[in-house]
C-alpha positions in Angstrom: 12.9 74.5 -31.3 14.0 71.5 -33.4 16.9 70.8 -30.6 14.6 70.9 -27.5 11.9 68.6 -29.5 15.0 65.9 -30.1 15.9 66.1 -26.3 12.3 65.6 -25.1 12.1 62.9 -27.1 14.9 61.5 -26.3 14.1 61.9 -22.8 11.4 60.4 -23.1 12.8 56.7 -24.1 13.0 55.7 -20.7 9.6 53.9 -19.9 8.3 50.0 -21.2 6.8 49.5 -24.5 3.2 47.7 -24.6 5.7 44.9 -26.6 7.9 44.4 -23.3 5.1 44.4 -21.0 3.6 41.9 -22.8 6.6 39.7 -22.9 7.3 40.1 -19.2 3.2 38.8 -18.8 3.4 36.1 -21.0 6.7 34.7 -19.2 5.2 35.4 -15.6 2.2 33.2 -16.3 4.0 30.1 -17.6 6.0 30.4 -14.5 3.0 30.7 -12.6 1.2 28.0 -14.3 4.2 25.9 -14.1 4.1 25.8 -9.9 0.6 25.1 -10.2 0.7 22.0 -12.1 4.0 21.0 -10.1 2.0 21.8 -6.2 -1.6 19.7 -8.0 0.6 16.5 -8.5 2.3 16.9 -5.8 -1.1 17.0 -4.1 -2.3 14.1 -6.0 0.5 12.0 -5.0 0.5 12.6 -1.7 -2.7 11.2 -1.9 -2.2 8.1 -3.5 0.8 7.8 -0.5 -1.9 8.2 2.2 -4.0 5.4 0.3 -1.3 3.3 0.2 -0.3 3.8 4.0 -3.7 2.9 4.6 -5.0 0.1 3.0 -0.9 -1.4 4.1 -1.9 -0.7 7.9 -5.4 -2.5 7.1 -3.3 -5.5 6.0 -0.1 -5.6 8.6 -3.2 -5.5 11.3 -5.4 -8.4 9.8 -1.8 -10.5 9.5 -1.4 -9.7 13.5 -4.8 -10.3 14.6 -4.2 -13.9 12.9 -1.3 -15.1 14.4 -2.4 -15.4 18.0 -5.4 -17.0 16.9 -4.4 -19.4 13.6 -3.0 -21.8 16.1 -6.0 -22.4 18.2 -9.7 -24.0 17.2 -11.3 -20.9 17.6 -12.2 -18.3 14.7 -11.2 -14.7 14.3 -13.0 -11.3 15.2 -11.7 -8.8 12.4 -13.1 -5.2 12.4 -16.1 -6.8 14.2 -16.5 -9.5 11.4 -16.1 -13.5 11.8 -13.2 -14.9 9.8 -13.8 -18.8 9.8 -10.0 -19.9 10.0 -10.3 -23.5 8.9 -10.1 -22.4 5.8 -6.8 -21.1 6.3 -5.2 -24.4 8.3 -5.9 -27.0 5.5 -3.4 -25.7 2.8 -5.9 -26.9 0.5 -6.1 -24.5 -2.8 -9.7 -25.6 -3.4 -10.6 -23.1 -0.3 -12.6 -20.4 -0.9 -11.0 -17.1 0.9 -12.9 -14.6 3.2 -13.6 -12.0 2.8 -14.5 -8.9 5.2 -14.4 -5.2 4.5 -12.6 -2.1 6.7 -13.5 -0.5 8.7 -16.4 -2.4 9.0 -19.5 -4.4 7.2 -21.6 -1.5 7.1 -18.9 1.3 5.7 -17.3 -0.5 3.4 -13.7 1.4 2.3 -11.6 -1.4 1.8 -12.1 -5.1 0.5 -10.2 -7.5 2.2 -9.5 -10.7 0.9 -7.7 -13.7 3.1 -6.5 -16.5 1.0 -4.3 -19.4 2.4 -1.7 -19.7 -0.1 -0.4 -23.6 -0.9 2.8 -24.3 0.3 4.3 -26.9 -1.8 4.8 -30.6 -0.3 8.6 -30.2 -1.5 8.9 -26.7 0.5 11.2 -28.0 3.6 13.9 -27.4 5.9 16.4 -29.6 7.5 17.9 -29.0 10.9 21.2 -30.4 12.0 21.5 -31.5 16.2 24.4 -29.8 17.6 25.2 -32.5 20.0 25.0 -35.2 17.6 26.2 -33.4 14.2 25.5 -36.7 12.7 21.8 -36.7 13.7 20.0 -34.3 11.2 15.9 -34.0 11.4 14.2 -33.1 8.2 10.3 -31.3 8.5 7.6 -30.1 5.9 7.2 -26.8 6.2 3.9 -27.1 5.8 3.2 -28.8 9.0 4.0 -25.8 10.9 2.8 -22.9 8.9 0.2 -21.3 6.7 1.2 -19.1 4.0 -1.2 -16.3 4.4 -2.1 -13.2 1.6 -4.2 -10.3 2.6 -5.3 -8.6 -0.2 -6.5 -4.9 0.2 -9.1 -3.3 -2.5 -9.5 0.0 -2.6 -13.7 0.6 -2.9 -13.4 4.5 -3.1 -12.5 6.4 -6.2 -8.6 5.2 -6.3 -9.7 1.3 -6.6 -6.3 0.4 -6.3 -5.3 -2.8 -4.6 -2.4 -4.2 -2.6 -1.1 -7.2 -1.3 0.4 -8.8 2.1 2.1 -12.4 2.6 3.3 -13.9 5.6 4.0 -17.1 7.1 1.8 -17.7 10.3 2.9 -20.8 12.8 -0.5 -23.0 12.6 0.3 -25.4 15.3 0.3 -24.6 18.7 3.6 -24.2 20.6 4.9 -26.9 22.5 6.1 -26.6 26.1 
């Protein structure tokens, strides 16, 4: 009797101990909880991307809707909102910006900010007459262009903010 009692239990060794299920649990759940926090951020950042892409798409437009127009007398429709651009032809750094919001006055998403940056007096370029080499002409870079910055602010929960410069030609082109 003693013999078949040691092969039964011996036998019987062949199953998980409470112990080992445990273990394989505990290691199961960090794994789990590990792809979790790694798919929320990449969520989150994917988020902050699409912000981004946005609010840089808000700026590259204003910057186009302003060249066509910065060389003219006129003013600028942006988003449906009057930009008064003779603020933005005097390189004058006492000039108050405007500002107008995305994607428009009413539904206000984005801030945008257009500010014409001073180009210094000393900022030139000289240009060299190919038929004459001695003949060289020398011109103020701030005859010819503005030096404009969108700035984008966020207004929804992100609040972040981002930045566009570009030189715009300011006088009219010459036949």
């Amino acid at each position: 009797m003693l013999k078949l009692y040691k092969r039964i239990k011996r036998t019987n060794q062949n199953g998980l101990t409470l112990i080992e299920v445990m273990a394989a649990v505990v290691i199961l759940s960090i794994a789990v909880l590990s792809f979790t926090m790694l798919f929320s951020k990449n969520v989150e950042f994917s988020h902050r991307e699409e912000n981004r892409n946005a609010a840089l798409t808000v700026a590259r437009t204003v910057i186009e809707e302003l060249k066509p127009v910065l060389p003219t007398t006129g003013n600028a429709n942006i988003f449906g909102q009057q930009v008064l651009l003779a603020s933005l032809r005097d390189n004058n750094a006492a000039t108050a910006p405007a500002v107008i919001y995305y994607p428009s006055a009413a539904d206000r998403q984005y801030r945008i900010t257009i500010t014409d940056l001073v180009i210094p007096a000393s900022q030139s370029f000289q240009v060299q007459d190919k038929l004459k080499p001695a003949n060289t002409f020398q011109f103020n870079v701030r005859d010819y262009f503005s030096h404009i910055q969108v700035q984008v602010d966020g207004l929804t929960s992100t609040g972040e903010s981002y930045t566009l410069q570009s030189y715009i030609e300011r006088n009219e082109a010459r036949p």
